[in-house]
LOVEX-662337 format. One record per residue (C-alpha): residue number from 1; residue in one letter; z, x, y. Coordinates in steps of 0.2 Angstrom, whole numbers, plus 2048, in hexadecimal, padded with zeros to 3 digits. Layout:
N
     k   r     Z     X     Y
   NUM   A     Z     X     Y
...
***
This chain:
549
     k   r     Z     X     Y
     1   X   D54   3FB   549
     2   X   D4D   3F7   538
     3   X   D3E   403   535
     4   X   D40   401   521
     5   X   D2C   405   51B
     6   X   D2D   3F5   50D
     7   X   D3B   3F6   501
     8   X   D36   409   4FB
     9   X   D43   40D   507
    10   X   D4F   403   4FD
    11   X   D4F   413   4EF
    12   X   D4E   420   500
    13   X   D58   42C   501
    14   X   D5B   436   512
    15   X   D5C   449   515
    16   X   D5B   449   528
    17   X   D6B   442   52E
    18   X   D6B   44F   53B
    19   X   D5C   449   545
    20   X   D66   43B   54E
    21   X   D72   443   55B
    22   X   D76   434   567
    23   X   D83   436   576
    24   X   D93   42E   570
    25   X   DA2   429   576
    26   X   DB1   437   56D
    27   X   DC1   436   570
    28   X   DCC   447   56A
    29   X   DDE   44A   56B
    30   X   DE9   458   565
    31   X   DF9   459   55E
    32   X   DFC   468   569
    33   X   DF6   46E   57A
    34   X   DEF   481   572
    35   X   DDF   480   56D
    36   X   DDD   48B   55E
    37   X   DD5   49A   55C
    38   X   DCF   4A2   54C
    39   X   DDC   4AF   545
    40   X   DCD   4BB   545
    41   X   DC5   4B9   555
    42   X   DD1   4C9   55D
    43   X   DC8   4D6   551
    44   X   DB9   4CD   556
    45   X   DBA   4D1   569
    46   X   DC4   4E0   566
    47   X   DB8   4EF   56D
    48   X   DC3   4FE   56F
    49   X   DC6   505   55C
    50   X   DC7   515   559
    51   X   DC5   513   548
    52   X   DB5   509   543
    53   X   DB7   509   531
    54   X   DC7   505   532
    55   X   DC4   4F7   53E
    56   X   DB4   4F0   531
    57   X   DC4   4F2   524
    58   X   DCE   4E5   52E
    59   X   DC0   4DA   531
    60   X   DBC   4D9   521
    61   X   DCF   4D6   51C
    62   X   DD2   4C7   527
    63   X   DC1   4C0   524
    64   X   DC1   4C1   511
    65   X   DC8   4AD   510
    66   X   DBD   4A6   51D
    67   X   DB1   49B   517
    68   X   DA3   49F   524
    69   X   D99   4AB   52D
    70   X   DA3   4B7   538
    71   X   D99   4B6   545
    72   X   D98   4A7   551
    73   X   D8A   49C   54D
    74   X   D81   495   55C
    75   X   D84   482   561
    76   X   D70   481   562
    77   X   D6E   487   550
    78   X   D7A   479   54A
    79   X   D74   46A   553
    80   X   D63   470   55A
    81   X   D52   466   555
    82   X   D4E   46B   540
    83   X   D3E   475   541
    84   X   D36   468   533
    85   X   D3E   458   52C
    86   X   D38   447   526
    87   X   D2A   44C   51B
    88   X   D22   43D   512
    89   X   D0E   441   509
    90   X   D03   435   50E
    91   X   D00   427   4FE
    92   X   CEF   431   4F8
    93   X   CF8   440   4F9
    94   X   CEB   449   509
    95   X   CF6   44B   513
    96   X   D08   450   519
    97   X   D13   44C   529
    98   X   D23   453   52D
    99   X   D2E   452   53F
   100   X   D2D   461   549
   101   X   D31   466   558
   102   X   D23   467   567
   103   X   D28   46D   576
   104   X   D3B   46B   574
   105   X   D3A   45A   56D
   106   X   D37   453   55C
   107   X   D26   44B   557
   108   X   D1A   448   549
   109   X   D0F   457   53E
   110   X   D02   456   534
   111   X   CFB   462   526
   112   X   CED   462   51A
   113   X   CF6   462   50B
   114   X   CF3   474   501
   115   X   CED   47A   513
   116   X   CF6   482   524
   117   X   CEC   476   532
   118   X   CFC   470   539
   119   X   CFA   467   547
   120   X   D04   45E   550
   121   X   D00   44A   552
   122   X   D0C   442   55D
   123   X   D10   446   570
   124   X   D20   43E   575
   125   X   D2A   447   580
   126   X   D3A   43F   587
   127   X   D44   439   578
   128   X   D3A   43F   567
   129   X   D37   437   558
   130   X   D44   436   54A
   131   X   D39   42C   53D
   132   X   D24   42A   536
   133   X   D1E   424   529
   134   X   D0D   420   522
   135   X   D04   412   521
   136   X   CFC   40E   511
   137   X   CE9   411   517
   138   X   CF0   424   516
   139   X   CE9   429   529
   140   X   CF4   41E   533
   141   X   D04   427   536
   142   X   D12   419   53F
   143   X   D20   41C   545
   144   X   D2F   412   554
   145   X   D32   419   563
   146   X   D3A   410   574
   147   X   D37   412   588
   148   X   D40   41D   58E
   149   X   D4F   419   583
   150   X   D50   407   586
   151   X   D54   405   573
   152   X   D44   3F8   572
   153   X   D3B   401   565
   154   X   D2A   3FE   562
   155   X   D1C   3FF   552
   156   X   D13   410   557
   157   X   D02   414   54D
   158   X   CF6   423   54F
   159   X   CE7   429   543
   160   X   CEC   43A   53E
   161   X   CDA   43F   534
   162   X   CD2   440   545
   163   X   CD9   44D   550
   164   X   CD6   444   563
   165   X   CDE   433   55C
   166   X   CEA   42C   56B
   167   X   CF9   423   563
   168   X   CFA   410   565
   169   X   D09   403   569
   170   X   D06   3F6   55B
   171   X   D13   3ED   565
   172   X   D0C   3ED   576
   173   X   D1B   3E0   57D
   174   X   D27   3E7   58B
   175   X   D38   3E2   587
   176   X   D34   3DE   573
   177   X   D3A   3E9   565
   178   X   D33   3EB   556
   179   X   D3A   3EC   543
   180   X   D3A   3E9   530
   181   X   D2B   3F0   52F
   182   X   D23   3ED   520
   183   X   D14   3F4   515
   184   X   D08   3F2   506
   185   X   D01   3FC   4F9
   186   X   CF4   3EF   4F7
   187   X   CEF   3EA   509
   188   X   CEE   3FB   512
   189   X   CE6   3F4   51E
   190   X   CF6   3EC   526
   191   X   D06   3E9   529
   192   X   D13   3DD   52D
   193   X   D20   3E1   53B
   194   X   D2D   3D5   542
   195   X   D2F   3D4   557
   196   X   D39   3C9   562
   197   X   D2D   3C6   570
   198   X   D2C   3B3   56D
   199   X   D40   3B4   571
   200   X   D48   3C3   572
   201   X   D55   3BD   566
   202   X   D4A   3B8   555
   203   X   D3F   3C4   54E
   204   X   D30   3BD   549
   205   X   D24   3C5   53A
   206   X   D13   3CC   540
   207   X   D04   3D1   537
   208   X   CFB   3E0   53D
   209   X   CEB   3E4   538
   210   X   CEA   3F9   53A
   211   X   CD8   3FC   540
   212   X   CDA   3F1   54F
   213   X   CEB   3ED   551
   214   X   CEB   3DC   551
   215   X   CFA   3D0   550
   216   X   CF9   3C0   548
   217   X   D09   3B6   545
   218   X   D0E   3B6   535
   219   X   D1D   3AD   534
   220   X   D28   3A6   541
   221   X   D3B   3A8   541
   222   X   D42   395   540
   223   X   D55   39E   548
   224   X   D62   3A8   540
   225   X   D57   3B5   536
   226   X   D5A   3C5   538
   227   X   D51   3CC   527
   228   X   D41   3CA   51E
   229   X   D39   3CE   50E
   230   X   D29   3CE   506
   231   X   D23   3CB   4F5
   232   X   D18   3D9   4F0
   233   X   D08   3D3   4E9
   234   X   D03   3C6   4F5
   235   X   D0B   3D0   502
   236   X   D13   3BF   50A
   237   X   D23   3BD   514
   238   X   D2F   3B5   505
   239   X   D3F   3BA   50A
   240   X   D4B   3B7   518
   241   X   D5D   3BE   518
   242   X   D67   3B0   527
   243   X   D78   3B1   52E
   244   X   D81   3A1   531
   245   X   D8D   3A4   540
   246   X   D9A   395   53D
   247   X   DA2   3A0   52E
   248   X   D98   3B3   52E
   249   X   D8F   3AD   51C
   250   X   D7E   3B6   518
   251   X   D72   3AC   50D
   252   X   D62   3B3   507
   253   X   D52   3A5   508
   254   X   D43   3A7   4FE
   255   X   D33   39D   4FC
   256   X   D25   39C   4EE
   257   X   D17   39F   4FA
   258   X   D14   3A1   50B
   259   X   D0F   38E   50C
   260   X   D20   388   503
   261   X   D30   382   50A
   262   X   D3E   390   50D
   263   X   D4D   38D   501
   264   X   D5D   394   4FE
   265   X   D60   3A2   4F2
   266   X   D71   3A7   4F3
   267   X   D7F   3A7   4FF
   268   X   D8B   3B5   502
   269   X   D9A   3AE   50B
   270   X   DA3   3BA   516
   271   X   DAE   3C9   50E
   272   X   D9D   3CA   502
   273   X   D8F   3D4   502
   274   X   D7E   3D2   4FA
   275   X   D6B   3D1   4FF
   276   X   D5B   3D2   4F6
   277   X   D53   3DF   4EF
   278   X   D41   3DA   4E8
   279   X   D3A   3CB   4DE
   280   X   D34   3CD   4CD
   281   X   D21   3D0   4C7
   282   X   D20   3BE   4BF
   283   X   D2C   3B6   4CF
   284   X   D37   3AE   4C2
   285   X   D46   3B9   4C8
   286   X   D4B   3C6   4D5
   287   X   D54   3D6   4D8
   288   X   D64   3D5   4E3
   289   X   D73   3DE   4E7
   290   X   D86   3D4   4E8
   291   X   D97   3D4   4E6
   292   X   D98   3C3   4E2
   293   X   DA3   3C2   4D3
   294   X   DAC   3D4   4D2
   295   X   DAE   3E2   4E0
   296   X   DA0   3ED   4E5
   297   X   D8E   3EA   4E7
   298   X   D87   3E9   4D6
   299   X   D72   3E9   4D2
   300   X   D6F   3D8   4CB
   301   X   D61   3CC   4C5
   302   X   D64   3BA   4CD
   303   X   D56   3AB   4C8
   304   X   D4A   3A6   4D4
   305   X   D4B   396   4D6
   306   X   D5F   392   4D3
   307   X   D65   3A4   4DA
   308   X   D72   3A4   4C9
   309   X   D75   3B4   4C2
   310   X   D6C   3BA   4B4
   311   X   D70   3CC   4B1
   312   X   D7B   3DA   4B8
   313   X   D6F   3EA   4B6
   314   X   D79   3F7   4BF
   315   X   D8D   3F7   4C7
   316   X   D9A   406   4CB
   317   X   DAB   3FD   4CE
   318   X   DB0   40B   4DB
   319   X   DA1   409   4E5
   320   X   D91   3FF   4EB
   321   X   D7F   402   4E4
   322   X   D77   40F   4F3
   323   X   D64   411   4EB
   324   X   D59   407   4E2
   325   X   D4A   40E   4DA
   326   X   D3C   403   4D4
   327   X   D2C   403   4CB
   328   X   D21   3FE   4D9
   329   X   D15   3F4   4CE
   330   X   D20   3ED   4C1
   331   X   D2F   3EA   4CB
   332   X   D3A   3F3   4BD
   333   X   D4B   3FC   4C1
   334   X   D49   40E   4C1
   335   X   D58   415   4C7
   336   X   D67   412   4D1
   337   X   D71   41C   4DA
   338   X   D83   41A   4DD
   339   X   D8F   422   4EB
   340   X   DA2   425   4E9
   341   X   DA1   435   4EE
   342   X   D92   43F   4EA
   343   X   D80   437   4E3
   344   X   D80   433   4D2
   345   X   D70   429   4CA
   346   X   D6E   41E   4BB
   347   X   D5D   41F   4B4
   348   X   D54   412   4AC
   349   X   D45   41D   4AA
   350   X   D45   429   49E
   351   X   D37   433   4A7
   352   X   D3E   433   4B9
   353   X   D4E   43A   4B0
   354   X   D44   448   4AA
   355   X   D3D   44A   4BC
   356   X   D4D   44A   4C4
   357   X   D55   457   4B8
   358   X   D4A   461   4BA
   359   X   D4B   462   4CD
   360   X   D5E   464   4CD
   361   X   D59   475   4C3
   362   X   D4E   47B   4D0
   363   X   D59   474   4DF
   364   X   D65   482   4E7
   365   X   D76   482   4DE
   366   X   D81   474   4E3
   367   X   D71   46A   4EB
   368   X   D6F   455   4EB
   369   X   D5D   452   4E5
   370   X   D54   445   4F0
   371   X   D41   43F   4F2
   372   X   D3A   440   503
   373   X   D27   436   4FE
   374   X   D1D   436   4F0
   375   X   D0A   433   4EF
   376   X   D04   421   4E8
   377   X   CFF   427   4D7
   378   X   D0F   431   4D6
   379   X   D0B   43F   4D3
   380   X   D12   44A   4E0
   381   X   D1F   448   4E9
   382   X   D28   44E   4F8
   383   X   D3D   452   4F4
   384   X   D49   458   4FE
   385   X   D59   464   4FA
   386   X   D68   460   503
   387   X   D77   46A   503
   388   X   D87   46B   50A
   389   X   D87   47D   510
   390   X   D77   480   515
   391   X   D65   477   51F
   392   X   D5D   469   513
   393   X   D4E   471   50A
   394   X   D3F   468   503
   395   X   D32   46D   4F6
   396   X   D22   464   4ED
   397   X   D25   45F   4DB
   398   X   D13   45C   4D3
   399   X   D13   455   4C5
   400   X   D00   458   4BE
   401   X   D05   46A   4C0
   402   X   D11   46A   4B5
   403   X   D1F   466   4BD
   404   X   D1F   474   4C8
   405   X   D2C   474   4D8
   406   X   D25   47D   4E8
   407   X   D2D   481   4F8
   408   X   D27   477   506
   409   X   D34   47B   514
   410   X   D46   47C   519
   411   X   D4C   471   529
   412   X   D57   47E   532
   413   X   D50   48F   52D
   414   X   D5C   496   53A
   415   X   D6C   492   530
   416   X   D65   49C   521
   417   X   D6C   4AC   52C
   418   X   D7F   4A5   52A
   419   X   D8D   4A1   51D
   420   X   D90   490   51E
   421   X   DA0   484   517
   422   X   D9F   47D   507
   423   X   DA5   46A   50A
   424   X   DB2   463   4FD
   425   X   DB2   450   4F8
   426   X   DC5   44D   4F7
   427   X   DD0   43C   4F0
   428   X   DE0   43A   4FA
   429   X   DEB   42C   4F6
   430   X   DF0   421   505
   431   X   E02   41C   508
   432   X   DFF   40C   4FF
   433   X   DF6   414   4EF
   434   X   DE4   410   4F6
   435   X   DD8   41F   4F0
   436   X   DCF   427   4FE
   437   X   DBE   430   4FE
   438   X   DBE   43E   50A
   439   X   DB4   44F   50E
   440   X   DBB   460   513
   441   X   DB3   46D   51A
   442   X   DBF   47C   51A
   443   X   DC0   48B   527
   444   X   DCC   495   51A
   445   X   DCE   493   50A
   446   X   DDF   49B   506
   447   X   DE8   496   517
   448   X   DEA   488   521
   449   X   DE1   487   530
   450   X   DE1   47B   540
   451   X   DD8   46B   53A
   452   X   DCD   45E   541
   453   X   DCE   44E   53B
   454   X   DBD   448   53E
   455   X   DBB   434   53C
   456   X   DAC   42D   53B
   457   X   DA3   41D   545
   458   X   DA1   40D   541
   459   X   DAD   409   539
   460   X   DA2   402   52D
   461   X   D9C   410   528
   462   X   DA1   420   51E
   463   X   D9E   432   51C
   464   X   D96   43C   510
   465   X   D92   44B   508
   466   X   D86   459   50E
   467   X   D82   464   51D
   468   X   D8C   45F   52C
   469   X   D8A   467   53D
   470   X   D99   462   545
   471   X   DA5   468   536
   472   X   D9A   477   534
   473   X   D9D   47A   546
   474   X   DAF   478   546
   475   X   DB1   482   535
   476   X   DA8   491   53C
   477   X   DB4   492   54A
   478   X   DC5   48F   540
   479   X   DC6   47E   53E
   480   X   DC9   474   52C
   481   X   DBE   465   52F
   482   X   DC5   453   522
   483   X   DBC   445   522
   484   X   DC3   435   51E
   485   X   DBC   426   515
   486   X   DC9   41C   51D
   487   X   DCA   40A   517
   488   X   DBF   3FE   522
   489   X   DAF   40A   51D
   490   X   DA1   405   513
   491   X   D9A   40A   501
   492   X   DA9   406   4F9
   493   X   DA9   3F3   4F7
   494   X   DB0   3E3   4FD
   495   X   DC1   3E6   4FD
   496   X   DBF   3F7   502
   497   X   DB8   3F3   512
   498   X   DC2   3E3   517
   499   X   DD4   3ED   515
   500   X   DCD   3F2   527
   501   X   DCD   3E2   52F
   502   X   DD9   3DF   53D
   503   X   DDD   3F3   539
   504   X   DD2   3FB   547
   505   X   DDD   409   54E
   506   X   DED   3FF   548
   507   X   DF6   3FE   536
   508   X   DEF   404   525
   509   X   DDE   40B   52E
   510   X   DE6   417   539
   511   X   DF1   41B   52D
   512   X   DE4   41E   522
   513   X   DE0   42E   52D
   514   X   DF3   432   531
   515   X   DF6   435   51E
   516   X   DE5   43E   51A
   517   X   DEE   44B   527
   518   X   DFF   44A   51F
   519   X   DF4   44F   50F
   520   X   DEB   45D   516
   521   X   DFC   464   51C
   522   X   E03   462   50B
   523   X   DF4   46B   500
   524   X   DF5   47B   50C
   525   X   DE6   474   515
   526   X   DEB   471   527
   527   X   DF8   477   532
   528   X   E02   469   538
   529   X   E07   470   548
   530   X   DF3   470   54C
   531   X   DEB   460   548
   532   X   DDE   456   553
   533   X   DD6   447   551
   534   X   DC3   445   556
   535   X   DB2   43A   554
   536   X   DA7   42C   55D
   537   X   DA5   41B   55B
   538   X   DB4   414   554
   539   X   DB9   426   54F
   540   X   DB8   428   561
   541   X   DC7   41A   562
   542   X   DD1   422   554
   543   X   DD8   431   560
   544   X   DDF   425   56B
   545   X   DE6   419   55E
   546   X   DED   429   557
   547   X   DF6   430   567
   548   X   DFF   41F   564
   549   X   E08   421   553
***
């Protein structure tokens, strides 16, 4: 589901990863039919010592490799509900809203910025809510939420200044679902949603006025779009991003107004990748990302009207643009941020660079610096401190103070009690000299332990750095955790991801994970004799693909 608030989203940067946990379909399978144990685990259980100091001695001996806490950490401290997440500052900066937990399942907060009213706003209890966001009036809090988990999310709105409010469906149509939601700095009074209750397979574009809710068509889907855009200042549907099915090519359509003829911008044949990003202030050009012409997804500048390139602002050869960051009334590039293995930003703005140093020094050592929400002026804004060996935290950075950073809250308090692995990003050279991007969380950094190799869903998709519950949980209990960007994931252009077709679970993909073992054997990582294979989704098919080789 699309539930993109406008194109800010485009620049987002999320620090909640661990609020989704979804059943999945895993597949595991050992190379041997002995589970391992931790080598420390028999002076953990052994109780009759005569010796206590001598025993602590020994403890501490065995221990002194380990790259977490000795004691157990509790399944329900790893992947419970955070205690806050998702805070985003309403646009005049009043108000603050943040996911807790209510009863057992996640909802919606509010606070009086600078105040301790918390209250808590939402009241969903069956699935909880994993996303809100305001609207740009600054009282309406939305959010998506299904039935019962039918997957047919709906537009959800509820006044949070007025304590008795009752949320409402803003798409009130059984069996619709709601998306690509889209708002305005300059019409807080509304907002434009797209729902497929005409036919359940288009997705038409709505226009939602917030005091009353109502729906008035806006722009009917003429078949085959499954994206749209807007331009900013007249807050028209401009953009449409169709799929033709014949040969899998994606063409991005734009118009002058709402009245004018849809045209053709630019076509993406299959194998290439590319959408829109924003149209310029003066509509003679727009922002967009493509490969067309060289490898990864580069930030470009294409004409208006002929869709011919004009000008490459930003490209990284090993890897596609991840974060866009614009000036929301000039349209001007700010910053973009690229992903081989870790986040690294170009700036454009000499002032956001300043900002953005100076978080990184206040961030805990080793941190990504991200921002959460920011208030309309600017101001004050909302970021987030993510780590790999330790809960995300946030703080407020104002800015009329002075710059000053304050602690807001941390997302798992709990794990604050434990030593947590620090996760490595790793190369590893395939069999056929393709560089691979991986990430390993170690159980013991001297001595090779019993490893999991841990594949990730999709498969277009990847992994990435920072706090992960399921490596942390494996490398609190003995296990060295790798992984792998095989080839076939996503982030690392084109070519990249299309060495994967006609791979799954056969040929160079599989091997892929078969020699990312053979490497963690090699470096005194892993022990070879004690080796599974684990995940969901497709890295739920990669265990029995690999019983096969």
């Amino acid at each position: 589901v699309d539930t993109s608030c406008c194109r800010r989203d485009l620049c987002a940067e999320p620090a909640d990863a661990m609020l989704l946990h979804l059943p999945l379909i895993v597949g595991c399978a050992w190379t041997h039919r002995t589970l391992p144990i931790r080598t420390h685990a028999v002076s953990r259980s052994t109780t009759a010592v005569a010796d206590g100091a001598s025993n602590a001695a020994t403890r501490a001996a065995v221990r002194m490799a380990a790259t977490t806490s000795d004691a157990i950490i509790p399944k329900s401290v790893l992947f419970g509900n955070p205690e806050y997440a998702s805070p985003i500052i309403s646009p005049d900066g009043v108000l603050l809203a943040y996911l807790r937990p209510d009863e057992g399942v996640l909802n919606v907060w509010c606070r009086t910025v600078g105040a301790s009213d918390d209250r808590v706003i939402t009241k969903d209890r069956y699935r909880g809510i994993r996303q809100a966001f305001w609207a740009e009036d600054s009282k309406t809090l939305l959010y998506m939420q299904d039935d019962g988990g039918d997957e047919n999310f709906h537009l959800w709105g509820i006044d949070a200044t007025t304590p008795s409010s009752a949320a409402r469906d803003l798409t009130p149509f059984p069996g619709a679902k709601a998306q690509n939601v889209v708002t305005n700095k300059r019409f807080p009074d509304q907002l434009l949603v797209g729902i497929n209750k005409r036919d359940p397979t288009q997705f038409d574009m709505y226009r939602c006025t917030l005091a009353t809710g109502e729906l008035t068509l806006d722009t009917e889907n003429p078949g085959g779009v499954l994206g749209w855009g807007t331009e900013d200042e007249s807050f028209e549907v401009r953009e449409a991003i169709v799929m033709n099915p014949a040969d899998s090519s994606t063409t991005v359509r734009v118009r002058d107004s709402a009245g004018d003829e849809w045209r053709d911008l630019v076509t993406f044949p299959y194998g290439e990748e590319g959408n829109m990003v924003e149209f310029a202030r003066d509509g003679k050009s727009v922002l967009a990302l493509s490969t067309l012409g060289r490898e990864t997804q580069a930030l470009v500048r294409l004409d208006a009207t002929t869709g011919a390139e004009l000008e490459t602002i930003a490209y990284d050869p090993k890897s596609n643009t991840a974060g866009i960051l614009l000036d929301d009334d000039t349209k001007e590039v700010r910053a973009v941020s690229f992903n081989y293995a870790r986040t690294e930003r170009r700036f454009f703005d000499k002032e956001l660079e300043a900002d953005f140093r100076a978080l990184e020094a206040a961030a805990p050592g080793g941190a990504e610096v991200s921002i959460a929400s920011r208030t309309r002026d600017e101001q004050t804004w909302i970021v987030a401190f993510r780590r790999d060996d330790g809960p995300t935290e946030y703080a407020v950075y104002d800015k009329e103070a002075g710059g000053t950073v304050s602690p807001l809250f941390v997302s798992q308090p709990a794990l604050l009690e434990y030593r947590l692995a620090k996760m490595e990003d790793v190369r590893i050279t395939a069999r056929d000299g393709l560089e691979l991007v991986a990430y390993l969380t170690r159980a013991d950094s001297d001595a090779p332990t019993p490893l999991v190799l841990l594949v990730h869903g999709g498969p277009w998709a990847r992994d990435g750095w920072g706090f992960n519950a399921m490596a942390q949980w494996m490398a609190n209990r003995g296990y060295a955790v790798l992984q792998v960007n095989y080839r076939g994931s996503s982030g690392y252009g084109k070519s990249f991801l299309h060495k994967g077709d006609k791979q799954w679970g056969v040929g160079d993909m599989q091997h892929d994970l078969s020699d990312a073992v053979a490497w963690a054997v090699k470096e005194g990582i892993a022990r070879e004799d004690r080796v599974c294979i684990f995940g969901g989704s497709y890295g739920g098919d990669a265990p029995f693909a690999g019983l096969t080789l």
